[in-house]
Phi, psi and omega in degrees: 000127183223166191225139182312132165295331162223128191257108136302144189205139172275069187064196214285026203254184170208125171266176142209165199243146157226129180252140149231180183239169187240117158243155193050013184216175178258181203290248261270340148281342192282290179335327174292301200312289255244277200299001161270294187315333189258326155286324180277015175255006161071181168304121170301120145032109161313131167108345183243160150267156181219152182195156182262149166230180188061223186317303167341240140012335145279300179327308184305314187316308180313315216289325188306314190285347179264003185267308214278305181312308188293334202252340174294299214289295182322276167001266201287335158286336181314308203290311177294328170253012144310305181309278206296312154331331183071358159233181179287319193295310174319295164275013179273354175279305188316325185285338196287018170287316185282017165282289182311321199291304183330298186331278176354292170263018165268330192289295162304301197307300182300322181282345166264021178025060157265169184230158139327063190242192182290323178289322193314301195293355174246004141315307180311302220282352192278328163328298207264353147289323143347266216299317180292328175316315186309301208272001179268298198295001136305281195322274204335302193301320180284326192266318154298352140273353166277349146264315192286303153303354191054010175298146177313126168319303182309285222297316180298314176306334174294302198303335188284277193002280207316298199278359174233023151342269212304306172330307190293334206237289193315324143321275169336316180308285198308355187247339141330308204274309183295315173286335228272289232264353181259304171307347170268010164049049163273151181113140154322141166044014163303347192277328163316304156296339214262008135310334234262283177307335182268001174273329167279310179272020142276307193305317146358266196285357168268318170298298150013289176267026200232317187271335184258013184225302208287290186319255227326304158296325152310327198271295183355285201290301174260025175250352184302333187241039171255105177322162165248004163305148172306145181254052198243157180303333155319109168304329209293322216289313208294330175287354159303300182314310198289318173301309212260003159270328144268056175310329176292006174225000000 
């Protein structure tokens, strides 16, 4: 006959634990490897349950609370650069960067056999403040020539590209440049990190080119049929608005 040396127990229940340590691979493959082994072990015994705990179970927690953040964040630059544009149209341009950047650093992730974790995402995320920063210093520039200049929305869009090429590329570089040695994961335990730089400079160079070929034609497109009075409620600002498009009156 033989008996357990120790029984755990949750409330009336009795568990068992299994541990393992994570080597040579990060938190966030073992955490896959582990819920696919607990899916190809089929349905559990009536009456038992399985759940994961310790890191595992932090990990999920950080990633979920950093996606509902990030989707917080998208939110609230909409809203703020609604306010100030007075319009809709305008940050649905700036925003339309963030498609690419995701695109972007799932495409290096993948192609560098990076996996999804916690350095990647904050990797994405450090992109798309960059990258919406860009496409603001464009988007501004075009709306400032398509009011003050009076220019066709194509004409403007053209002329902001042109003119805030260098800023735009000179960013990118320098943050490019700062990320090259931590994505090649040199260096001791550099291999750890090293989603985290190949998620910015994949997210990089697909907003880059997304903000200096594609957005013009979106602020094109979808300003073609925009006044350029102000649309705001104020009477002082909209007679401000009226003067400084027609100074000669």
């Amino acid at each position: 006959m033989t008996a357990p040396a120790q029984v755990n127990r949750k409330g009336p229940n009795r568990y068992v634990t299994i541990v393992a340590n994570v080597y040579g691979k990060d938190l966030g493959t073992a955490s896959s490897a582990v819920k696919q082994a607990i899916k190809d072990a089929g349905d559990p015994p009536r009456g038992t349950t399985i759940w994961t705990e310790g890191t595992l179970q932090l990990l999920d927690d950080t990633l979920g609370s950093l996606i509902a953040g990030l989707g917080v964040a998208i939110i609230a630059i909409f809203l703020m650069l609604s306010a100030y544009y007075q319009s809709f149209k305008v940050p649905l341009i700036i925003l339309s960067v963030l498609p690419a950047v995701i695109a972007g650093s799932l495409i290096i992730l993948f192609l560098t056999g990076s996996t999804l974790n916690l350095q990647s995402y904050m990797g994405i995320i450090m992109s798309l403040g960059v990258s919406v920063s860009n496409a603001v210093l464009l988007v501004n520039q075009a709306e400032y020539y398509r009011r003050k200049l009076l220019l066709k929305p194509s004409n403007a869009s053209r002329l902001a590209a042109s003119s805030r090429l260098r800023p735009v590329l000179m960013t990118a570089a320098a943050m490019l440049a700062g990320m090259l040695p931590m994505a090649l994961g040199l260096g001791d335990g550099a291999e750890q990190v090293a989603p985290l730089g190949r998620a910015v400079i994949g997210g990089l160079i697909a907003s880059t080119f997304t903000i200096l070929v594609l957005v013009p034609h979106f602020f094109s497109s979808l300003m073609s049929r925009t006044k350029v009075i102000s649309p705001s409620l104020d009477p002082d600002d909209s007679e401000s608005r009226f003067h400084e498009l027609q100074p000669g009156k």
